[in-house]
C-alpha positions as CSV (number, residue, x, y, z in Angstrom):
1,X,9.8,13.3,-21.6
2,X,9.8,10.7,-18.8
3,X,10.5,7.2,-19.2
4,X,6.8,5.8,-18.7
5,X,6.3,7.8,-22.3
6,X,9.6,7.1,-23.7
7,X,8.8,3.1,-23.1
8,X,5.6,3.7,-24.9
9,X,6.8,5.9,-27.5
10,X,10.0,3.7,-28.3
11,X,7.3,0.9,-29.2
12,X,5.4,2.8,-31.4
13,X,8.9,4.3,-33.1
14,X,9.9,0.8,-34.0
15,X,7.0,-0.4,-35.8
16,X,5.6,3.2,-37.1
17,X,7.2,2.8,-40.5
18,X,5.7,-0.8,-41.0
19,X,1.9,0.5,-40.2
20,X,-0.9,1.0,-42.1
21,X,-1.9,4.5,-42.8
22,X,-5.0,3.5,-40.4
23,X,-3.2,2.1,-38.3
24,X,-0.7,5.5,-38.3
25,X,-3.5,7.2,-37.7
26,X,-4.3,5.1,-34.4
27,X,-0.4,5.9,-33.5
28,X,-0.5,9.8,-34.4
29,X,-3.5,9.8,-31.6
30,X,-1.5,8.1,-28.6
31,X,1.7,9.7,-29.2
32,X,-0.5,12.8,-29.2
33,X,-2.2,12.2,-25.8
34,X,-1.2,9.1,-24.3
35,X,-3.7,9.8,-21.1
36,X,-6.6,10.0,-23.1
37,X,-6.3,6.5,-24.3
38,X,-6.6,4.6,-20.9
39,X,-9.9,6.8,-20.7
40,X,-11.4,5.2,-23.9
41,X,-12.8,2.3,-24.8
42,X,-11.4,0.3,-28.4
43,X,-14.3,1.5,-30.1
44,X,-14.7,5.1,-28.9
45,X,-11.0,4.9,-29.8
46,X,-11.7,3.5,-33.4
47,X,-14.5,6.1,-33.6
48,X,-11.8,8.9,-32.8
49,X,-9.7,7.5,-34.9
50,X,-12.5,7.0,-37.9
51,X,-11.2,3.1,-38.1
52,X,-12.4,-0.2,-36.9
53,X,-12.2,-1.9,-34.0
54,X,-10.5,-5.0,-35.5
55,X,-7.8,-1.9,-36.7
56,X,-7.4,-1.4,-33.0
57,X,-7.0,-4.9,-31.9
58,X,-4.3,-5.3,-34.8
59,X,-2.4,-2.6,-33.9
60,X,-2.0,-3.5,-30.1
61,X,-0.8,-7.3,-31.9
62,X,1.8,-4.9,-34.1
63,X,3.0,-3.5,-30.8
64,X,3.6,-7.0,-29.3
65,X,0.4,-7.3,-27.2
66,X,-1.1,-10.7,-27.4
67,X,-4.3,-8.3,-27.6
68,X,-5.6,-5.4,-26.6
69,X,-6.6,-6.3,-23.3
70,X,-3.1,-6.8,-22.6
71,X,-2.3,-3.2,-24.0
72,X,-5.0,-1.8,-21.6
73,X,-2.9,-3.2,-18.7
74,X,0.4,-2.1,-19.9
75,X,-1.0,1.5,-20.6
76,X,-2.3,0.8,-17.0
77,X,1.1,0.2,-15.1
78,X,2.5,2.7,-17.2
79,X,0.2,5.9,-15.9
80,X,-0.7,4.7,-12.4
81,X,2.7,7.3,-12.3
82,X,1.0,9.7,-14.1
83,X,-3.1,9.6,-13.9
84,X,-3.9,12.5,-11.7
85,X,-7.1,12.4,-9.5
86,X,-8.7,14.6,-11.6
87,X,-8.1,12.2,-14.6
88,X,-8.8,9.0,-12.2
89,X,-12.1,10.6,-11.2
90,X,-13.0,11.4,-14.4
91,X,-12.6,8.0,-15.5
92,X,-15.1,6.8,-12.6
93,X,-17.5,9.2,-14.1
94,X,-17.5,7.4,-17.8
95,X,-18.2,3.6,-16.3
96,X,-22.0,2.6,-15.9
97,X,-24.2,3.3,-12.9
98,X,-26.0,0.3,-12.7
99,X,-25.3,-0.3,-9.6
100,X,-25.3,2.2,-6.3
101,X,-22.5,3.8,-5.0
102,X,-22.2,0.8,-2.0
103,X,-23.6,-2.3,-4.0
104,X,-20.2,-0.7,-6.7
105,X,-17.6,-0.6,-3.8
106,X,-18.1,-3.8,-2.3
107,X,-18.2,-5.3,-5.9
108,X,-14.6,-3.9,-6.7
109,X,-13.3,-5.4,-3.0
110,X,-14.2,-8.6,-3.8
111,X,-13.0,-8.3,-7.3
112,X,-9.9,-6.7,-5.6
113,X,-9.5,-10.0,-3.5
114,X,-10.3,-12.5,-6.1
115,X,-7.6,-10.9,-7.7
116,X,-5.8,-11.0,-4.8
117,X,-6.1,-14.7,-4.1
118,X,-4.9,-15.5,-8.1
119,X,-1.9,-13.7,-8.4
120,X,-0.1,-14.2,-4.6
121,X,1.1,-18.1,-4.0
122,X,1.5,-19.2,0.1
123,X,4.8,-20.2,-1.2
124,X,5.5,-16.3,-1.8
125,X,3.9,-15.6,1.6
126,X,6.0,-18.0,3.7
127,X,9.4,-16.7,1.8
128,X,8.7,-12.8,2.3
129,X,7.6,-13.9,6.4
130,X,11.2,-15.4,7.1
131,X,12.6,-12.4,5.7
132,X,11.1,-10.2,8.0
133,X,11.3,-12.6,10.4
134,X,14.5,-13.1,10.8
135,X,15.9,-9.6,10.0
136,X,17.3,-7.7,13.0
137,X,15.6,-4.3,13.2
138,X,12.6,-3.8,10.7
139,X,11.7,-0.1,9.2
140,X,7.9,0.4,7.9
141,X,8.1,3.1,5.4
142,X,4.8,4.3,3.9
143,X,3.8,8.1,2.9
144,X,0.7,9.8,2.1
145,X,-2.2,7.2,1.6
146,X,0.1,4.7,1.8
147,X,0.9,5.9,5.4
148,X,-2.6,4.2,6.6
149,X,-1.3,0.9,5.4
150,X,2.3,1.4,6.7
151,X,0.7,2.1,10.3
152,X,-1.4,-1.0,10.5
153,X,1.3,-3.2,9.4
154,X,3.4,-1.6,11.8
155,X,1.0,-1.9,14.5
156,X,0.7,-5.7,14.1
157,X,4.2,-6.5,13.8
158,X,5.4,-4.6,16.9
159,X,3.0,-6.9,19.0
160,X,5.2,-9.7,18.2
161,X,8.5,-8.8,17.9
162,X,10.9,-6.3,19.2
163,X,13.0,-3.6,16.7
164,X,10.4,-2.3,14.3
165,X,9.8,1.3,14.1
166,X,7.5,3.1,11.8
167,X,7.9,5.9,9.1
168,X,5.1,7.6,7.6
169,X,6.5,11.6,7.6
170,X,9.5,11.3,6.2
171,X,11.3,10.9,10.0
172,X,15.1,12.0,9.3
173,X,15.8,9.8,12.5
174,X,15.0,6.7,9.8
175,X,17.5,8.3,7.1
176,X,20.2,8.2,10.7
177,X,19.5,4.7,11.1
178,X,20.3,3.7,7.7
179,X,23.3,5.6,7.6
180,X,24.2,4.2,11.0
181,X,23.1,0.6,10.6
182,X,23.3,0.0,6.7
183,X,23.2,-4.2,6.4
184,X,21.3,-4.9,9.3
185,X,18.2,-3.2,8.7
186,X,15.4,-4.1,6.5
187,X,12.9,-1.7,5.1
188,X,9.2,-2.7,4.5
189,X,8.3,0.1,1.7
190,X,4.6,0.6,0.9
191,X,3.5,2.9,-2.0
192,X,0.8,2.8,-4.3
193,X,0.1,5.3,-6.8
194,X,1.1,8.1,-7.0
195,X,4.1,7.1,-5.7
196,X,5.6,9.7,-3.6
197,X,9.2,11.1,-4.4
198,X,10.5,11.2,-1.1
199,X,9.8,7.4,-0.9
200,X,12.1,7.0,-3.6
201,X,14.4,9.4,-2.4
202,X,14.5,6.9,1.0
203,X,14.6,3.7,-1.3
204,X,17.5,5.2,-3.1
205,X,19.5,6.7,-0.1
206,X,18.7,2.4,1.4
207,X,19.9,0.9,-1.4
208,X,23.0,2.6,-1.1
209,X,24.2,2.0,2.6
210,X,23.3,-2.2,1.3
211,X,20.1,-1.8,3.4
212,X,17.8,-5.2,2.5
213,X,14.5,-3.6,0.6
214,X,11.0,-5.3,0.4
215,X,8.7,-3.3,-1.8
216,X,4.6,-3.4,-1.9
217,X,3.7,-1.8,-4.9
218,X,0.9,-2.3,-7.5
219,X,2.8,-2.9,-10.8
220,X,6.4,-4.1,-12.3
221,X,6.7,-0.8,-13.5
222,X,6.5,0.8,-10.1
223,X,9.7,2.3,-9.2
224,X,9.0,1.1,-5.5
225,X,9.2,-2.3,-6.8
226,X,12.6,-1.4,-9.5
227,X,13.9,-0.5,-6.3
228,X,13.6,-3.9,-4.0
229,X,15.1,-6.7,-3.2
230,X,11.9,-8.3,-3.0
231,X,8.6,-7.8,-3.8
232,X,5.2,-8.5,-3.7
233,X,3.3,-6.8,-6.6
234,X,-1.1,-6.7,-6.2
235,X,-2.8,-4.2,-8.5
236,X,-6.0,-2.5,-7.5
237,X,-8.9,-1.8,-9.6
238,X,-10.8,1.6,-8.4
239,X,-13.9,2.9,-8.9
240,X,-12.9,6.2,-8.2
241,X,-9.7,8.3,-7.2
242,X,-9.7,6.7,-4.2
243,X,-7.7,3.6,-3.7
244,X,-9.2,1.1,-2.2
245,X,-7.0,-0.9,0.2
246,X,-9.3,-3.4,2.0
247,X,-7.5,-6.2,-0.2
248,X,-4.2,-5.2,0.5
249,X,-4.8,-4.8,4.5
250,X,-5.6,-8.7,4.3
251,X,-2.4,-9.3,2.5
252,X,-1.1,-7.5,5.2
253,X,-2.5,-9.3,8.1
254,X,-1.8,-12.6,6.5
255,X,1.8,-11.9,6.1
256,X,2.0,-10.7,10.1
257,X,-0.3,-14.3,11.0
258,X,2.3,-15.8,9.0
259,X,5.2,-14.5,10.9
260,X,3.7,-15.2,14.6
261,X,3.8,-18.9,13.9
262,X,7.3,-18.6,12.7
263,X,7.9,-18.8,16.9
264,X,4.4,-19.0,18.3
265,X,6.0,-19.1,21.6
266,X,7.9,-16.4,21.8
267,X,4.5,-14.7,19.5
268,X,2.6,-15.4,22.9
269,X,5.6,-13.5,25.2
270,X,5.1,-10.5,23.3
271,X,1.6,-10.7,22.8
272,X,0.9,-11.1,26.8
273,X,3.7,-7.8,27.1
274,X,1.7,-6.0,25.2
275,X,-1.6,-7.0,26.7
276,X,-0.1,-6.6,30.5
277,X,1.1,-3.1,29.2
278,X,-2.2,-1.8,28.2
279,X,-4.3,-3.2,30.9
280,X,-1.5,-1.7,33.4
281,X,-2.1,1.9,31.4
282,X,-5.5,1.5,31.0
283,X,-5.5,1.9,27.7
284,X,-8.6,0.2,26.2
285,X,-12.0,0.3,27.7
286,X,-13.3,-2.8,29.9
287,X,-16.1,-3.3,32.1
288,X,-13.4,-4.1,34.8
289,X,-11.4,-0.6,34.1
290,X,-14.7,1.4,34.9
291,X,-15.7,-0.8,37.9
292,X,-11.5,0.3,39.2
293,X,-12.4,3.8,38.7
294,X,-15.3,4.1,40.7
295,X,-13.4,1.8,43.3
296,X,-10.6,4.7,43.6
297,X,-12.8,7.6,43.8
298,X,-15.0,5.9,46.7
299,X,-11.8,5.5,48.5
300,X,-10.7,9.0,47.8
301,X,-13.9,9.9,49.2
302,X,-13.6,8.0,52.2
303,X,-10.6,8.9,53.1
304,X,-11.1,12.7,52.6
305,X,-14.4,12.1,54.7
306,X,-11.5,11.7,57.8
307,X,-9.1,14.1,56.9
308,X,-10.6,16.9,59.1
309,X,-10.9,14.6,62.2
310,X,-7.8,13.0,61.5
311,X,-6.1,16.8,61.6
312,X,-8.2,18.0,64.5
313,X,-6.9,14.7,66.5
314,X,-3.4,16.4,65.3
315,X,-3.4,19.5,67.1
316,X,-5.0,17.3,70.3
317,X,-1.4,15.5,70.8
């Protein structure tokens, strides 16, 4: 049994004796499959059951929910570790259709980002941007999924500062530097669920070579977040198995704004590296690049057009 259902169980254990033989009933089902019940609705779950909703309600109070609305959001952090997509999906297929499929997915971003804006204070943001601000070297860990988010975070932050490198497969060169460098790193860890062991693993091996830990995660009961120093916890509500991350992309970018004008000057020094480096490599399409490109191959030309005169003058001296 793993300790998602253990805290769940050890709830219902305490109070079990104390219930009501409806309310027992209501017990005997979650114990029996604890999945099933994030699926369900209080009153397809007091139909199951062949009790009342108000039964329901009662027994989330017994459990030490203010409600059950609250119990719905413990269940929730508890399987985000377990819900496969299967399970997730088949969720998705049980809420209404009122809406289509585009109309539904911009509706859960901005309820994603309404969210968003309630739970996460500036006060937060400014703390967690000195921290990476004034750490040495920064590590940006995310796997899977979560890899996506890692990469545009790290992207940002290596336009304005030196020293951060980026981890999405597992690089054993990160797991050297951590052994190597212990206190004067900080890792940035991003995972939502399903949280990927060899995330963990990375967090755990950190941890213990005193590496400074900052965890995004999506609930308390994330171990990502267990296993930070700090954190910055914001759920997401899906519509599907897919995770949608447009809210957490603006966190993102709002944190790496928030660093730059920590030192806006020395923000600008890196910036205009990085811009003379790309314009030097041609690296991003211009008007200008294509007008130097035609430029060198009309020279090429011209030249070329005198290379057999130039040789035949040669062999004259």
């Amino acid at each position: 049994m793993n300790s998602a259902r253990e805290d769940l169980f050890n709830k219902i254990i305490k109070v079990y004796p104390a219930l009501s033989p409806k309310k027992r009933r209501v017990a005997d089902f979650i114990i029996k499959d604890h999945k099933k019940v994030f699926l369900m609705t209080a009153r397809e779950i007091a139909e199951e059951c062949q009790v009342s909703e108000p039964t329901i309600m009662r027994f989330a109070n017994d459990l030490g929910f203010s409600g059950y609305m609250e119990f719905v959001q413990y269940m929730k952090g508890l399987l985000h570790i377990e819900l496969t997509a299967v399970e997730r999906l088949q969720k998705a297929s049980r809420q209404s259709d009122e809406m289509n499929t585009l109309d539904k997915y911009c509706q859960n971003t901005m309820d994603n980002i309404a969210n968003l804006r309630n739970s996460i204070s500036e006060k937060d943001l400014k703390k967690l941007a000195r921290t990476i601000f004034k750490a040495k070297t920064v590590y940006v860990v995310g796997y899977r999924a979560s890899a996506a988010l890692a990469y545009y975070f790290g992207y940002l932050l290596k336009k304005i500062r030196n020293n951060v490198f980026l981890d999405t497969s597992m690089s054993w060169e990160t797991r050297d530097a951590i052994i190597r460098n212990g206190k004067s790193c900080l890792m940035f860890v991003i995972a939502f669920p399903r949280y990927p062991r060899k995330t963990i693993e990375l967090m755990e091996l950190a941890s213990k070579y005193k590496v400074k830990i900052i965890g995004l995660s999506d609930t308390p009961k994330s171990p990502i977040i267990t296993l930070s120093d700090q954190y910055i916890i914001i759920d997401l509500e899906s519509v599907s198995f897919i995770d949608p991350f447009a809210h957490i992309m603006t966190y993102l970018a709002a944190l790496v704004h928030e660093i730059t004008f920590l030192d806006n000057k020395k923000a600008v020094e890196y910036l205009s590296k990085f811009d003379d480096g790309m314009r030097i490599s041609h690296e991003f399409y211009s008007d200008n690049a294509i007008v130097e490109e035609e430029q060198k191959e009309l020279n090429q030309s011209y030249l070329s057009s005198f290379w057999p005169q130039t040789k035949k003058d040669k062999r004259a001296l």
